[in-house]
C-alpha positions in Angstrom: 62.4 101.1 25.6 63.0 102.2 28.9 61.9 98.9 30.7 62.5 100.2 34.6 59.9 102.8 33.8 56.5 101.4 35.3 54.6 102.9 32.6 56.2 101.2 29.9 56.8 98.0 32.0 52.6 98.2 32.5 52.2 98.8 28.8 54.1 96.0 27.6 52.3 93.6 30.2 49.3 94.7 28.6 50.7 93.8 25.2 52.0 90.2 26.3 49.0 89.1 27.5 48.4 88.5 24.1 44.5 88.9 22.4 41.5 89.2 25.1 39.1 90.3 22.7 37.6 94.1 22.1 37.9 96.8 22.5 41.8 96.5 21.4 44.4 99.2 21.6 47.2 99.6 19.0 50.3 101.3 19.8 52.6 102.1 17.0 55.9 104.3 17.4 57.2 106.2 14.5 60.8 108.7 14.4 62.9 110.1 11.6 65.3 106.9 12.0 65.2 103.3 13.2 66.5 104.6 16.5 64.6 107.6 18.0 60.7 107.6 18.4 59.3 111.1 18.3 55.8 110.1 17.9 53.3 107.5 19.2 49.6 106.9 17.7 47.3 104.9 19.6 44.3 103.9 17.8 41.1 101.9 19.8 38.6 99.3 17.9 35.9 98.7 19.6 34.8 95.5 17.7 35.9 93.1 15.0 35.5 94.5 11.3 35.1 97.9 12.6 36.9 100.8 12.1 38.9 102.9 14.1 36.8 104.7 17.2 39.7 106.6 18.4 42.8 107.8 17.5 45.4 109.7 19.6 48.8 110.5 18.8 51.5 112.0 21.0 55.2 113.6 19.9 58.1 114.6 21.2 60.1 116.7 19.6 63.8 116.0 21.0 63.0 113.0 23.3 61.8 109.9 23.0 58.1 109.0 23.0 59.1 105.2 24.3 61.0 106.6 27.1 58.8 109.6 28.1 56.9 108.7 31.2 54.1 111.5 30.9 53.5 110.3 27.4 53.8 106.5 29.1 51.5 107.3 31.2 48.5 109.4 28.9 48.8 106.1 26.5 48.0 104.0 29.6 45.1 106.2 30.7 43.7 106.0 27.1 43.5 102.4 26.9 42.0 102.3 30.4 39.3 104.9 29.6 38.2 102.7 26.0 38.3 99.8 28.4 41.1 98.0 25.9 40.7 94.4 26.7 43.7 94.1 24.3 46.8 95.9 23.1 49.1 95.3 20.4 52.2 96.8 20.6 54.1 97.4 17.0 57.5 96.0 16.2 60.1 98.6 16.8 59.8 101.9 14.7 57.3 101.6 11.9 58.7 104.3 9.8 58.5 108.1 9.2 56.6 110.4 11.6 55.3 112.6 9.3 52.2 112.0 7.2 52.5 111.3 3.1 49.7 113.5 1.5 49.7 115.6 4.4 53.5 117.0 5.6 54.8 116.1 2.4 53.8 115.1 -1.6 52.3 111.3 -1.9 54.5 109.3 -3.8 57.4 111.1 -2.5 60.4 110.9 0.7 59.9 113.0 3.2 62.4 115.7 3.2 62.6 115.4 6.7 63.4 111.9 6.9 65.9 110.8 5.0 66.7 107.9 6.7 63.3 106.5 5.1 64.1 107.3 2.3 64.5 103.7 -0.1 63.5 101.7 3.0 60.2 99.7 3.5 58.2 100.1 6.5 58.3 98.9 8.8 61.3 97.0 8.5 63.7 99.7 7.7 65.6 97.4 5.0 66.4 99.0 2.0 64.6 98.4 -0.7 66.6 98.0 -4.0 
């Protein structure tokens, strides 16, 4: 992540601070490889055992989402406007940006992604 970016530094002070209680944000990136992030989704709960509220996702489709200060930026605003009193930020690149069921058969790789393809999420490790 591009850490001299203020929106990214703010985001992941937000994150470090650890749980505050609700409403809490999750950030999650997602890219056709362990290395490139063409997609964010942000998802808001506004209390425990409920579900999701809101959902936004955001893509880029040569870029990086994690080093796109616009995108940066619109995730920031989104947590302030739910009033996030917590965000948790996922673990590197949690796998394939495109949706099983949806861009692609369930129960199969996505075409697109073959760096997925045999690998658990979100570790990336192949699975054998």
């Amino acid at each position: 992540m591009a850490l001299d970016d203020r929106f990214a530094k703010a985001l992941l002070k937000k994150a470090r601070r650890g749980f505050n209680g609700h409403p809490i944000a999750t950030v999650a990136y997602y890219g056709p490889d362990d290395r490139r992030a063409s997609k964010v989704a942000v998802s808001v709960v506004m209390a425990e055992d409920e579900d999701i509220a809101e959902l936004r996702r955001w893509f880029s489709e040569h870029g990086d989402v994690r080093r796109d200060a616009t995108i940066q930026r619109a995730i920031l605003e989104f947590i302030r406007r739910h009033d996030a009193q917590s965000v948790a930020i996922g673990d590197g690149i949690m796998g394939c940006p495109h949706e099983e069921g949806i861009d692609y058969p369930d129960g199969e790789a996505c075409p697109q992604c073959p760096f997925w393809a045999g690998r658990k999420r979100p570790t990336g490790k192949l699975v054998r």
